[in-house]
Backbone as CSV, one residue per row, in Angstrom:
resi,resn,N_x,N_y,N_z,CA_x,CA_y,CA_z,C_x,C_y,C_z
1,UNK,-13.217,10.717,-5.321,-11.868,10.202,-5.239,-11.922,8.745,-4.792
2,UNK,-11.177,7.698,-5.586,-11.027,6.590,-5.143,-9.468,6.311,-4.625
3,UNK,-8.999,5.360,-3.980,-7.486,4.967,-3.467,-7.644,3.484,-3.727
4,UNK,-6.190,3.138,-4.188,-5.862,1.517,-3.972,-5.653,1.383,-2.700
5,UNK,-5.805,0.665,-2.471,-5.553,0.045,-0.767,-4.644,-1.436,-1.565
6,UNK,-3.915,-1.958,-0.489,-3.820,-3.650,-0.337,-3.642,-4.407,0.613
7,UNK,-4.130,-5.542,0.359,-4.533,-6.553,1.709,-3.660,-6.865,2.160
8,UNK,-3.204,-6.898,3.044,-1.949,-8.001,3.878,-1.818,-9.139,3.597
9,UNK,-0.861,-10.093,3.061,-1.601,-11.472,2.780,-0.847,-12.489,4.252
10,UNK,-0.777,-13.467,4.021,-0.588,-14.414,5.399,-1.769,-14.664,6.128
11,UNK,-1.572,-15.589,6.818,-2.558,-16.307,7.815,-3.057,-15.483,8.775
12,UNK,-2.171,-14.723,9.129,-2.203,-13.483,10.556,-3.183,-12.427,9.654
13,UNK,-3.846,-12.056,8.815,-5.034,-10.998,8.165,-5.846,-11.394,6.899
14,UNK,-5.997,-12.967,7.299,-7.019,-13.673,6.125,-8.620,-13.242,6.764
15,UNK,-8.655,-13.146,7.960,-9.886,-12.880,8.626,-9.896,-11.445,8.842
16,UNK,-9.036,-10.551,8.820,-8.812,-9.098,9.094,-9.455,-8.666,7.914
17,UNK,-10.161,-7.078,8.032,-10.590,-6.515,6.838,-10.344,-4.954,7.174
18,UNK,-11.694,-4.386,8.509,-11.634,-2.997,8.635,-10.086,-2.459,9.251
19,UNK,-9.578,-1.733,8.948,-8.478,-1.253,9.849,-7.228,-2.087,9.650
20,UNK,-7.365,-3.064,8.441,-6.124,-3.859,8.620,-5.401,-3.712,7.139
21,UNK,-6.142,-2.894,6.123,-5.377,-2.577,4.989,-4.359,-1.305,4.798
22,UNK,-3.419,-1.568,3.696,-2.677,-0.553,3.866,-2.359,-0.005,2.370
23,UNK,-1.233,0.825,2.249,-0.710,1.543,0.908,-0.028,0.341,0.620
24,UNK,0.628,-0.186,-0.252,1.012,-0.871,-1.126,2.924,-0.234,-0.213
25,UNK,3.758,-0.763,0.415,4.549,-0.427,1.074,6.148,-1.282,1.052
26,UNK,7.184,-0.547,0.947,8.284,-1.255,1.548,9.198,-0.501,2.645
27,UNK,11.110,-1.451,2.142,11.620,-0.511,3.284,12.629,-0.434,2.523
28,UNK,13.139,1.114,2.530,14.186,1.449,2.063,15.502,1.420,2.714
29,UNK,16.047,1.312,1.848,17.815,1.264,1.910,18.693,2.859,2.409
30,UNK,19.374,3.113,3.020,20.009,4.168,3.537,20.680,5.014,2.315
31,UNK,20.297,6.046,2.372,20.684,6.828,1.199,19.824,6.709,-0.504
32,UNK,19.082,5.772,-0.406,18.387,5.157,-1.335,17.093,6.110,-1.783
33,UNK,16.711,6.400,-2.970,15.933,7.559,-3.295,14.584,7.057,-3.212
34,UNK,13.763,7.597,-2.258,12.130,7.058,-1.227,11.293,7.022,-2.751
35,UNK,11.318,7.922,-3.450,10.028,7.456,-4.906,10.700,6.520,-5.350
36,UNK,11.975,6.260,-6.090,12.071,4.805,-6.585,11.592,3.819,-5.681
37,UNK,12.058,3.802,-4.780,11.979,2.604,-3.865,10.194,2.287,-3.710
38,UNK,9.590,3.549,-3.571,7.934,3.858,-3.494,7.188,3.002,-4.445
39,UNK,7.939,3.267,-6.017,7.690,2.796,-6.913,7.929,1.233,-7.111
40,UNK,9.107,0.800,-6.779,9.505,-0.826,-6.662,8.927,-1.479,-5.863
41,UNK,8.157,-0.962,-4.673,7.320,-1.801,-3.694,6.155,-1.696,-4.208
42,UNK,5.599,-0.607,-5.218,4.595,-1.141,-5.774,3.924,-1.884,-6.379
43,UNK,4.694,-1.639,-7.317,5.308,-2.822,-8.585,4.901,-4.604,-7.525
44,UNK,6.042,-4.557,-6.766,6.189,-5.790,-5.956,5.729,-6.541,-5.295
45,UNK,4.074,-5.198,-5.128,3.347,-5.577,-3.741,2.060,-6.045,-4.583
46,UNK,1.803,-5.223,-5.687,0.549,-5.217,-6.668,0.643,-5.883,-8.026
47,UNK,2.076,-6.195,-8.842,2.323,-6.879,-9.589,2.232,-6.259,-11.017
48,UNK,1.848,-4.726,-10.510,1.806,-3.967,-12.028,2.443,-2.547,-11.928
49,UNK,3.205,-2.088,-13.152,3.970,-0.885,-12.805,3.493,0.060,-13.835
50,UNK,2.738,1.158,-13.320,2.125,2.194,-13.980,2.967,2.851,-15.166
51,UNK,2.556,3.098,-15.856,3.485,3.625,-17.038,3.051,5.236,-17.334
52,UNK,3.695,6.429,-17.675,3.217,7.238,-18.310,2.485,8.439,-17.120
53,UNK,3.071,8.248,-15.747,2.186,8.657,-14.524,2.812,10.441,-14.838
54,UNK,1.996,11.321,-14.782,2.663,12.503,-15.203,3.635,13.109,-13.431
55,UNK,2.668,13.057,-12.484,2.760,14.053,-11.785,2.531,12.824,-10.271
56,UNK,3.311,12.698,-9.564,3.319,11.896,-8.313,2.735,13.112,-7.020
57,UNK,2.319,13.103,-6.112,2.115,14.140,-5.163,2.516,13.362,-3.776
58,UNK,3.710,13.863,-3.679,4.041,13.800,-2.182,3.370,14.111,-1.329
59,UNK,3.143,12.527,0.075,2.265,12.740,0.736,2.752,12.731,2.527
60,UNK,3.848,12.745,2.179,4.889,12.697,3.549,4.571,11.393,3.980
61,UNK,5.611,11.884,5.357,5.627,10.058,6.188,4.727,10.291,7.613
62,UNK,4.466,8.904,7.940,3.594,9.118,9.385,4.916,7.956,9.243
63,UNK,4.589,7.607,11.114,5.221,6.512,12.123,4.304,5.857,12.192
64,UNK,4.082,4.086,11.781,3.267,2.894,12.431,3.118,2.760,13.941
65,UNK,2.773,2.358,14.290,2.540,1.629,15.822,3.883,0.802,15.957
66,UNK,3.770,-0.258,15.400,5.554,-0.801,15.508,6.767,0.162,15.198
67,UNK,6.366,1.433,14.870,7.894,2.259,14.691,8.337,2.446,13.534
68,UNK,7.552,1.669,12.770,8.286,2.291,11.120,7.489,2.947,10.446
69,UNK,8.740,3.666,9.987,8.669,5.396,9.206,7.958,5.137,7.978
70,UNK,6.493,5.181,7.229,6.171,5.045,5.972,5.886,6.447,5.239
71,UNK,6.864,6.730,3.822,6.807,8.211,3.163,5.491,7.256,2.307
72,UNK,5.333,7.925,1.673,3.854,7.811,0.581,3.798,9.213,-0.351
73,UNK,3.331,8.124,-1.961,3.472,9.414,-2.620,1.764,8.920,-3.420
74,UNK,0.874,9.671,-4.323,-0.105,9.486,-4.455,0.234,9.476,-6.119
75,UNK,-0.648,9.162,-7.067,-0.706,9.727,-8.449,-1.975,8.643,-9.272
76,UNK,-2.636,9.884,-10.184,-3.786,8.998,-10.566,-3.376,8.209,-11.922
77,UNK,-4.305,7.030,-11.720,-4.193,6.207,-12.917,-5.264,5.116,-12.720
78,UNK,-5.318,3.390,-13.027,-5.868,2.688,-13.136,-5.525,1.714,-13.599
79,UNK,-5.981,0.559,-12.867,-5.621,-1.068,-13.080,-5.958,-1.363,-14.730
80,UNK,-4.808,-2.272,-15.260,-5.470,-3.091,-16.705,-6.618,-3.797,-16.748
81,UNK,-6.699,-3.838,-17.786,-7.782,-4.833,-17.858,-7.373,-5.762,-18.462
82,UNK,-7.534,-7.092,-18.463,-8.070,-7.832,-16.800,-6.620,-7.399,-15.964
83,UNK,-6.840,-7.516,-14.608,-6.133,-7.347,-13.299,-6.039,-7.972,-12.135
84,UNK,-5.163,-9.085,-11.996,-4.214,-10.214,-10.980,-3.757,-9.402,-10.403
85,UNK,-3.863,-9.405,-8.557,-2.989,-8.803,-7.945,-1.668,-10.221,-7.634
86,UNK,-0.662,-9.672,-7.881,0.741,-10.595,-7.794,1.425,-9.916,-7.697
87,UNK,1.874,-10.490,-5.968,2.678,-9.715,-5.225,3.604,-10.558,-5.212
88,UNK,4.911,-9.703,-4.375,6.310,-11.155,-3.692,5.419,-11.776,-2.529
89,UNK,6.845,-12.537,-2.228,6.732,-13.968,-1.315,7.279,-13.967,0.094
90,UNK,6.821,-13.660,1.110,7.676,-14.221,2.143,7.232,-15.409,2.736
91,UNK,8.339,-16.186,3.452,8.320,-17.562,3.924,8.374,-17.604,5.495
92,UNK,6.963,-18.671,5.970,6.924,-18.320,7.151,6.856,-19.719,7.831
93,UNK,7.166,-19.655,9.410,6.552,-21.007,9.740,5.296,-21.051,10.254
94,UNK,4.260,-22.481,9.396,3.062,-22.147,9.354,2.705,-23.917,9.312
95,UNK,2.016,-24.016,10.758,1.495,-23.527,11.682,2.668,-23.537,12.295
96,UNK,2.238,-22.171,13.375,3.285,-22.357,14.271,4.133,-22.984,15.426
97,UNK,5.488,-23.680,15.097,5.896,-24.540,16.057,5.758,-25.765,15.449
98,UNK,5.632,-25.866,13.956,5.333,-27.374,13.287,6.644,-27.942,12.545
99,UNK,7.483,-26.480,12.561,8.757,-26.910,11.897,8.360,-26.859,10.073
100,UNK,7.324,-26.401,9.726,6.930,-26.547,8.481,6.944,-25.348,8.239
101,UNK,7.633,-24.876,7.005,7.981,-22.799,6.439,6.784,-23.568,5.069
102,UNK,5.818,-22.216,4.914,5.279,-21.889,3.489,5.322,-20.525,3.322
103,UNK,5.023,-20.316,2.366,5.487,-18.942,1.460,4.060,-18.644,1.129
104,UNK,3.774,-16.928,1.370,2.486,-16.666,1.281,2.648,-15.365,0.644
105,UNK,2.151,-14.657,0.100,1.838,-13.113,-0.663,2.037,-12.774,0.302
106,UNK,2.861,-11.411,0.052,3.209,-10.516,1.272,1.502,-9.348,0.780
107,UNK,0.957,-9.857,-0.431,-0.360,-9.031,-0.668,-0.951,-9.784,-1.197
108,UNK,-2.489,-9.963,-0.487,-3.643,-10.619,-0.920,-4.129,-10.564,-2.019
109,UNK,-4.160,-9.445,-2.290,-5.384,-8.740,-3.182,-5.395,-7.144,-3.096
110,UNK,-5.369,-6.422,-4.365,-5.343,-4.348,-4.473,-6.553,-4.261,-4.840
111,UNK,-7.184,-3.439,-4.168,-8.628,-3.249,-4.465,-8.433,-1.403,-4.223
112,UNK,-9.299,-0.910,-5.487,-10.222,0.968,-5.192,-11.261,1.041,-4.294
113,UNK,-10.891,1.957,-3.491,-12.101,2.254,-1.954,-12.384,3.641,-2.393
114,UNK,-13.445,3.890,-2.324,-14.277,5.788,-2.292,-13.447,6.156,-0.991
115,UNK,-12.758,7.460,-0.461,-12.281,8.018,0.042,-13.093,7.608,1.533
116,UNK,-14.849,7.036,1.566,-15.017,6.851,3.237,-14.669,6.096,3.159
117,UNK,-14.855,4.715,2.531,-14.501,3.523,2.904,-13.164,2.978,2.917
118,UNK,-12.270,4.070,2.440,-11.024,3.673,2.548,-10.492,3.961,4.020
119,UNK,-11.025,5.068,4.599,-10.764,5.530,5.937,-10.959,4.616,6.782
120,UNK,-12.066,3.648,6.415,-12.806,2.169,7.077,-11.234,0.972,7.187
121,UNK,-11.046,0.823,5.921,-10.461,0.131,5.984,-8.844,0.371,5.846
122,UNK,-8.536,1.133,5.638,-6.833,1.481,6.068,-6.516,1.202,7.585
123,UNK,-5.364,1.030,8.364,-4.415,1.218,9.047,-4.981,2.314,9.740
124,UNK,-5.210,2.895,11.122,-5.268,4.122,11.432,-4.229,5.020,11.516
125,UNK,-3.426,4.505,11.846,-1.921,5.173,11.294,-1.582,5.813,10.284
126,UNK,-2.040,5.008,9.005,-2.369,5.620,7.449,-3.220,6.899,7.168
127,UNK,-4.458,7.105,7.865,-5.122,7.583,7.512,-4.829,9.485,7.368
128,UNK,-3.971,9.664,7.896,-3.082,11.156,7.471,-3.106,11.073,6.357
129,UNK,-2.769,10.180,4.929,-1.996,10.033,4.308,-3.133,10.266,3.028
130,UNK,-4.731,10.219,3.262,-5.556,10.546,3.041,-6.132,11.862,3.272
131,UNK,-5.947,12.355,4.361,-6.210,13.854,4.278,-4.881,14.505,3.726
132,UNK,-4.177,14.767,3.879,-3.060,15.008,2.681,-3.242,15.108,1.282
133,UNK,-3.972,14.133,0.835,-4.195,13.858,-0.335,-5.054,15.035,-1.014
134,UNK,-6.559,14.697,0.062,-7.672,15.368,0.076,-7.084,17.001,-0.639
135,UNK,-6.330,17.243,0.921,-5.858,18.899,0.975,-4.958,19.048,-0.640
136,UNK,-4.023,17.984,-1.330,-3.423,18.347,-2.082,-4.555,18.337,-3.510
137,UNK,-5.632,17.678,-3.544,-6.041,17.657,-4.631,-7.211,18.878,-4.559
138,UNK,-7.665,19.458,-3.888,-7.899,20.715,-2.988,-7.747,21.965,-3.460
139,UNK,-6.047,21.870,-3.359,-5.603,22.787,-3.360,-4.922,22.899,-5.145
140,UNK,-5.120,21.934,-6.009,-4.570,21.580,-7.385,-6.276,22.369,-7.668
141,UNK,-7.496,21.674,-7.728,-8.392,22.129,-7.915,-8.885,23.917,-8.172
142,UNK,-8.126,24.252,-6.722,-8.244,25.890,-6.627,-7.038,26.509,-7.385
143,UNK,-6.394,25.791,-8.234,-5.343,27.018,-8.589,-5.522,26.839,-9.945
């Protein structure tokens, strides 16, 4: 089993690697349906929108360390060929206290990790979200 992961982009995780990647993520709107939205931050974060995905597998939500609620859903497929990660933009002030805003990828770069090394490098927070997976593809296997 491999997983996309993606990098954080900004100044604050250009030097970050183990423990600082995550699912491809946003934040939803109140009442707003969590797979679309799942799906539009993907799209947004990675710059490509899967086509033709049969079967999504809900992977529930954990709580971050800062408090926010991330649902996650899984489904297999694979990057085009060739493959630009192009993500959105947020605007920051950089350096800080210079009075100067630049705009940086809210994602570096989507890269496939083998199931250890993704454990390496995800979020520890995330890493439920991987055994979940494990157990659901597991349990697809045995039936």
């Amino acid at each position: 089993m491999e997983v996309l992961l993606a990098h954080p982009g900004g100044p604050f995780h250009v030097h970050r690697d183990d423990g600082a990647w995550t699912i491809p993520k946003g934040e939803a709107a109140p009442e707003e349906d969590l797979l679309t939205r799942a799906q539009i931050e993907f799209e947004e974060e990675v710059g490509f929108s899967p086509k033709d995905v049969r079967d999504y597998i809900e992977l529930g939500s954990i709580i971050q360390k800062g408090g926010k609620t991330v649902h996650a859903w899984a489904f297999e497929g694979d990057l085009p060929e060739p493959f630009e990660c192009k993500s959105n933009l947020f605007e920051l002030e950089w350096p800080p206290h210079s009075g100067k805003r630049k705009q940086f990828p809210e994602v570096d770069r989507a890269e496939f990790f083998t199931e250890a090394i993704a454990r390496q490098k995800l979020k520890p927070t995330q890493i439920p979200f991987l055994d979940r997976l494990r157990k659901a593809l597991q349990r697809a296997a045995a039936s």
